[in-house]
N, C-alpha and C positions, 0 to 999 in steps of 0.2 A: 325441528327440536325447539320448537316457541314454548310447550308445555314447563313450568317450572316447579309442578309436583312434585319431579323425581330427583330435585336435586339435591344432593349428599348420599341416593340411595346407592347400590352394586348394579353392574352391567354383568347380566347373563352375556353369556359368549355363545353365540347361536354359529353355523354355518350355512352358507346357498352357494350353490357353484355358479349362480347368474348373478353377479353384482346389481345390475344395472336394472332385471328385472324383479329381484325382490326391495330397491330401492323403491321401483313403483308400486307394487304391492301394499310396504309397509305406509307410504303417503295414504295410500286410499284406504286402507286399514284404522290410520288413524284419523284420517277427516271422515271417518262413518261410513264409506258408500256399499260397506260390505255389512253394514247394521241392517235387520231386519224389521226393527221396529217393532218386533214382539217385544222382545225384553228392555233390560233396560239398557241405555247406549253404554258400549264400551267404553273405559277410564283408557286418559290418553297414557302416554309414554314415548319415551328420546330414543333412538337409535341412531347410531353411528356405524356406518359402512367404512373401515380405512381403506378400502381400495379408490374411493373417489380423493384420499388426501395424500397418499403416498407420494413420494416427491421425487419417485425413480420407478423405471419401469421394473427393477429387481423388485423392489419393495412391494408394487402393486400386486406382483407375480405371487410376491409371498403371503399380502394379507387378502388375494383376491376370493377365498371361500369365506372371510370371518365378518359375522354382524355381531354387532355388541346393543345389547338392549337395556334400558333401565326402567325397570318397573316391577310390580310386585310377584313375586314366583306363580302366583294364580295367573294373573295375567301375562305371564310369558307360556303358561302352556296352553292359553286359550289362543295366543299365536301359533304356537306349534302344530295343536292338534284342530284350528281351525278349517272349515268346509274348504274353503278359497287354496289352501295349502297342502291338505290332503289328496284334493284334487289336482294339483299343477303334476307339470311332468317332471320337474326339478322341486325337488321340498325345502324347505325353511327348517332344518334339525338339530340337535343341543352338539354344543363340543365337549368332548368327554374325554374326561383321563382311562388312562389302560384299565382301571377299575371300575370302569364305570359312572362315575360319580360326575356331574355337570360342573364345569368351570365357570366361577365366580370370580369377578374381579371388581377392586374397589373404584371408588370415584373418583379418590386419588390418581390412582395409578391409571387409567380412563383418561384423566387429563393430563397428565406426566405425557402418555401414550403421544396425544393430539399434539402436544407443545413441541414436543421431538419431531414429527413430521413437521411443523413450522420451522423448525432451528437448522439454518442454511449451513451453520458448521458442524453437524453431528451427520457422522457418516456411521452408518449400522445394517444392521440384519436380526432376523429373529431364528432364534434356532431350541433343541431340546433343553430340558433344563438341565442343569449343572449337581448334579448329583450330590456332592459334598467340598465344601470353599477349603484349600488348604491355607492352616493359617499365617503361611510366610507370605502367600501370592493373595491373601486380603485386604482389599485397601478402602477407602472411603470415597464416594466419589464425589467429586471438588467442583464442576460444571454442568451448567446445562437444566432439565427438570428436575431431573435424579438428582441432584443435588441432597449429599446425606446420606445416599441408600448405600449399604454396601456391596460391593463386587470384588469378583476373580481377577486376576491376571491371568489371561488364556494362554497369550503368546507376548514376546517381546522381541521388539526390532535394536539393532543398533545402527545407525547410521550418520556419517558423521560428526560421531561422536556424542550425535542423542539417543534419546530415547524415544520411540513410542510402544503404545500397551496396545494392547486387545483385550477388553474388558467388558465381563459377561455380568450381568446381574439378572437372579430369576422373577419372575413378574407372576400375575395373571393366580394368588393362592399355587406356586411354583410349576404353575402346568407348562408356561415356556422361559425363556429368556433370552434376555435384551443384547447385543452384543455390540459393544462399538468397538470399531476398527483402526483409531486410531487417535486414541488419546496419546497426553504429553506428561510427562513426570507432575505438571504443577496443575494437570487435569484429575488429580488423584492425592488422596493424601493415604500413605500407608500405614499400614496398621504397626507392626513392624519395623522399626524407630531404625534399627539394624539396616536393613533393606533401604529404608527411606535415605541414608546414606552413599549403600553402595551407587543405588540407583539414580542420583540426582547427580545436574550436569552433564559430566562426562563418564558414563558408568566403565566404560575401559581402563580409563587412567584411574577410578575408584580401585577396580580389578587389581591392577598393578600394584598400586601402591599396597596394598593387603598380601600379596602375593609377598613382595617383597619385605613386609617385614615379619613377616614371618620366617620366611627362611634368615633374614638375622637375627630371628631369636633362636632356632633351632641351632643353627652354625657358628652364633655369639658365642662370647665369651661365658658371660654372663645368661643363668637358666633356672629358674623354680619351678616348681610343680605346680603353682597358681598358671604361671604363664603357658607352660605346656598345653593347662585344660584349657584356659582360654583359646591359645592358637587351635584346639583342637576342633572347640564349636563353633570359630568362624571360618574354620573349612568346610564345616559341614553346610553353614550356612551359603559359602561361594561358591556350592556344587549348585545353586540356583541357575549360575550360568551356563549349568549345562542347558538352559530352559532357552537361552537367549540368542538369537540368529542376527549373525554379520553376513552379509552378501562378500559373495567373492571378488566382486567389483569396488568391494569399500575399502579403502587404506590400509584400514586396523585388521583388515579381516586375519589376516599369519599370526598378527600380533596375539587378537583374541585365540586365535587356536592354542597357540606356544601358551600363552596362559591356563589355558584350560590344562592342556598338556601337564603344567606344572603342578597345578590344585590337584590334578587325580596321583599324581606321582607322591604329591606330598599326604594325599588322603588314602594312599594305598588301595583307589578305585578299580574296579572292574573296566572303568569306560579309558582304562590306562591305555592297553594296548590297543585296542582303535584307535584312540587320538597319535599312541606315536608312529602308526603306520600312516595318519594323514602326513603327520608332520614330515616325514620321512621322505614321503611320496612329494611333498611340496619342495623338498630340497635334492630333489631325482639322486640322493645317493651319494653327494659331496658333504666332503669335509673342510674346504675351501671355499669359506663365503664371498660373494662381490659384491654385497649390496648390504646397507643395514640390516634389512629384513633379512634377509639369508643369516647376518651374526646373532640377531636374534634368534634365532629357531634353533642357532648351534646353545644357546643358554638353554633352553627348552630341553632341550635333546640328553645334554651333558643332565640335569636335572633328571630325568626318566632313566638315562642309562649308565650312567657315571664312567663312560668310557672318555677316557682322558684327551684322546682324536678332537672332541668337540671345543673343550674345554681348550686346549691348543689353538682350536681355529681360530674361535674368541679371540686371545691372547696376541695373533696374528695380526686378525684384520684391525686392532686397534691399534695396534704400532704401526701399520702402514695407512691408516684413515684417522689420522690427529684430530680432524672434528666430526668424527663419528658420537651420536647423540649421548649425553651422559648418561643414559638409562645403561647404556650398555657398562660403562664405568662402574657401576653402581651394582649391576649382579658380577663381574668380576672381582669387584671386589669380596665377595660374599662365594662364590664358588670358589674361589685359589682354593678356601677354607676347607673345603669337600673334601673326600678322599675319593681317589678315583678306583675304578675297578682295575684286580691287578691285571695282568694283560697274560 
């Protein structure tokens, strides 16, 4: 790639199922040896094979049909439909959207591409494109080449108490996109001022705290119709978490459920009765908690069912667990308020 004609032009995006042998092709293609001399010598042009810079054997797997070319659309079909390639047993052919139409990528994103295979901390994949960005899970992304571009949040982890993303951005005129596997809340800036809250730090204990004041506006004293509508769009917004996976080996994970539990109860959700059959199934059926976790999940429970059993339990374990954590404190004092189902 010594030629510096083509730079700032678009890399066609060609495919070969031999990496290794249309690398040697394109070399001898472009230092002439396939010129005839009749005409006049072929204008050089760059290619870039990502299978020789992949920096994992996943990746190589993934970019091992693609060559990227840069030079002018004449001269990339004079590659195409040249003698030397017409001939091979494996061909040199365009990569093409469902339409048909050949994939163009710019020079930008060409070297974004190259820089990411160099960046020992970006771990990725490439996958189909992302159909439509929703605009809660759009964020900006904060590291690395792409720096600026914007992206999805595919997936979210929690785990001790962090966060990481799975964030796609589409590349290539949208024919694929980019996806990393594991960014961190301050590898992203979100679009969504709202989210950019819940989400940073500790998104559980963000959870919580939202959970819980809500239900003391609802069960306060004190109530407007301002505040109603308000509690009402950041439920809808904390049904995000139904998007967000706690491992069952993680601490918070009952905790995260009971909360979820409590967002769909309080949102009058469909995803109600699932969650309080996990929760249910996590507590095999007692109303006698022994463990924190257990008196939480009876807040949760009393929340979805308002059968008074739970609410009792509560009531229990904290007269006999004097330093049982004050979260617990904190929705008893907010459910005594409750009215329970009559029995």
């Amino acid at each position: 790639m010594s030629d510096d004609s083509n730079n700032g032009h678009d890399w066609y995006i060609l495919c070969h199922l031999n990496p290794k042998t249309i690398n040697v092709l394109l070399k001898k293609e472009n230092e002439g040896e396939f010129w005839d001399r009749k005409s006049l010598p072929p204008s050089p042009f760059k290619f870039f094979i990502p299978y020789f810079y992949a920096p994992t054997a996943v990746l190589r797997g993934v970019f091992h049909r693609f060559v990227f070319v840069q030079a002018s659309s004449q001269r990339v079909d004079e590659l195409v439909h040249s003698k030397w390639n017409q001939e091979a047993r494996l061909r040199l052919f365009y990569y093409r959207r469902h339409d048909g139409t050949k994939v163009i990528a710019s020079d930008a994103e060409v070297q974004k591409l190259i820089r990411t295979f160099q960046d020992e901390n970006l771990n990725f994949y490439i996958d189909k494109p992302i159909e439509e960005f929703a605009p809660d899970d759009t964020v900006i992304i904060n590291t690395g080449p792409w720096t600026g571009y914007e992206g999805q949040i595919l997936e979210m982890k929690v785990k001790n108490g962090r966060a990481k993303m799975k964030v796609g951005l589409n590349v290539f005129n949208l024919a694929e996109s980019i996806v990393f596997t594991d960014f961190k809340t301050g590898d992203v800036i979100f679009k969504d001022s709202g989210k950019a809250r819940l989400m940073s730090n500790d998104p559980i204990t963000q959870f919580e705290e939202e959970i819980i004041n809500i239900l003391s506006h609802k069960y306060g004293k004190v109530k407007s119709a301002d505040m109603q509508e308000s509690d009402a769009l950041q439920l809808r917004k904390l049904a995000a978490f139904d998007r967000v996976l706690v491992e069952e080996t993680d601490d918070d994970y009952y905790r995260f459920l009971s909360l979820r539990l409590m967002c769909a109860s309080l949102r009058g959700s469909v995803r109600k009765a699932q969650l309080l059959n996990e929760v249910r199934q996590c507590v095999s059926g007692t109303t006698t908690p022994s463990t924190d976790t257990e008196a939480y999940m009876m807040v949760a429970l009393f929340i979805a069912t308002k059968e008074a059993s739970y609410r009792t339990a509560l009531k229990d374990y904290r007269s006999s667990h004097p330093d049982a954590p004050d979260i617990l404190r904190r929705y008893q004092s907010i459910i005594k308020k409750m009215r329970a189902k009559s029995q």
